[in-house]
C-alpha positions in Angstrom: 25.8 -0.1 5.2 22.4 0.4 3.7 21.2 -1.0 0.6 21.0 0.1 -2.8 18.9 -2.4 -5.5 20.8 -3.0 -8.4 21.0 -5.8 -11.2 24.7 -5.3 -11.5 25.6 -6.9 -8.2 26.7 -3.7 -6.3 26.5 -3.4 -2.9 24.2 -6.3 -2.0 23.5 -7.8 -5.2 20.1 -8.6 -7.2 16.9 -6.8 -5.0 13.8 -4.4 -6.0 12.5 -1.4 -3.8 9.2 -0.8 -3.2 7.1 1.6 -1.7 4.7 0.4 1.2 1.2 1.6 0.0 0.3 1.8 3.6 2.7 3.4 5.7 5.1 4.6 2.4 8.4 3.3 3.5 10.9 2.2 1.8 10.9 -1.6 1.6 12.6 -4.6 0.0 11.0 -7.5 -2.0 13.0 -10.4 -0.3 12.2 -9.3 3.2 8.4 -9.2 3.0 5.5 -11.5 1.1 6.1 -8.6 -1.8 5.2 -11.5 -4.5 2.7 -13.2 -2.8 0.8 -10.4 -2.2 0.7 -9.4 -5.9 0.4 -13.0 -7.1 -3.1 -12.5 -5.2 -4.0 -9.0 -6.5 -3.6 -7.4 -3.0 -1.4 -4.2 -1.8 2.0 -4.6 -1.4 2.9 -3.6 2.5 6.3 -3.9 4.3 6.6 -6.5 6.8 5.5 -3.9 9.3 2.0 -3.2 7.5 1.4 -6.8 6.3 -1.2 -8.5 8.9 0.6 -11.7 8.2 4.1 -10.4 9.9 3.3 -7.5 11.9 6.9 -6.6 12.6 10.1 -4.5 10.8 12.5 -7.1 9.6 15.6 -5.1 10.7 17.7 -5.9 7.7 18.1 -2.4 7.0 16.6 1.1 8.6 12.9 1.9 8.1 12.8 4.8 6.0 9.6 6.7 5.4 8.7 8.4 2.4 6.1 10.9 1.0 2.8 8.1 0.1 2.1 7.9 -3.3 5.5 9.6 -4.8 7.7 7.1 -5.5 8.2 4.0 -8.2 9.6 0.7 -9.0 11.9 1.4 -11.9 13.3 -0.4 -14.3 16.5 -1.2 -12.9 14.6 -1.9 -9.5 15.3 1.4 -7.8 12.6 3.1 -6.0 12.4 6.7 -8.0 10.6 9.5 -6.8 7.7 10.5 -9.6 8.1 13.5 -10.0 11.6 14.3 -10.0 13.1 10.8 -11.1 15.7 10.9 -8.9 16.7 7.5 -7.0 17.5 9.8 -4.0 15.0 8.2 -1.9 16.4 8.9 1.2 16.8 12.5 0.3 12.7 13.0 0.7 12.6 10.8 4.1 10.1 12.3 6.5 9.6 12.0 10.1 6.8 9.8 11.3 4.9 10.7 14.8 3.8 7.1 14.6 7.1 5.5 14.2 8.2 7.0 16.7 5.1 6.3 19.1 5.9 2.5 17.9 9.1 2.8 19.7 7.6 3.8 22.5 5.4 0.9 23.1 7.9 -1.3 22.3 10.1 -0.2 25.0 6.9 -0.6 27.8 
């Protein structure tokens, strides 16, 4: 099951996407230091990209997105900029280095 954000309490109840501004996934608030981060004026990062936890949570799959083209809205959806469509997964792209992370892993 993967996760949708929504204020009415479907599928998983009460959560905000995000957009890494580093790597561009697709990340939740409550699985990273989303608030802390902008409480202090710095970038919000996944868990992957923040120095602080250095490693995917696992909640849910990593999903990469195209950098830069996708919003918080309202609701706390991540919506694609140009488009506006909450399709996020529907623009995933392949990452060389996620993969490559993988690899080392496994070693």
């Amino acid at each position: 099951m993967g996760y949708v954000a929504s204020r009415s309490g479907q599928q998983g109840g009460e959560m905000s996407l995000f957009q890494c501004v580093e790597c561009g996934c697709c990340e939740n608030t409550a699985c990273c230091n989303y608030h802390v981060r902008r409480a202090y004026g710095q970038p919000v990062v996944c868990s992957a990209c923040d120095p602080d936890i250095r490693e995917w949570h696992g909640k849910f799959a990593r999903v990469f997105l195209p950098l830069g083209e996708f919003k918080t809205n309202r609701v706390g959806n991540l919506e694609h900029i140009a488009t506006g469509s909450e399709d996020f997964r529907s623009f995933a792209i392949v990452r060389a280095a996620a993969a490559l992370a993988g690899d080392r892993e496994q070693s």
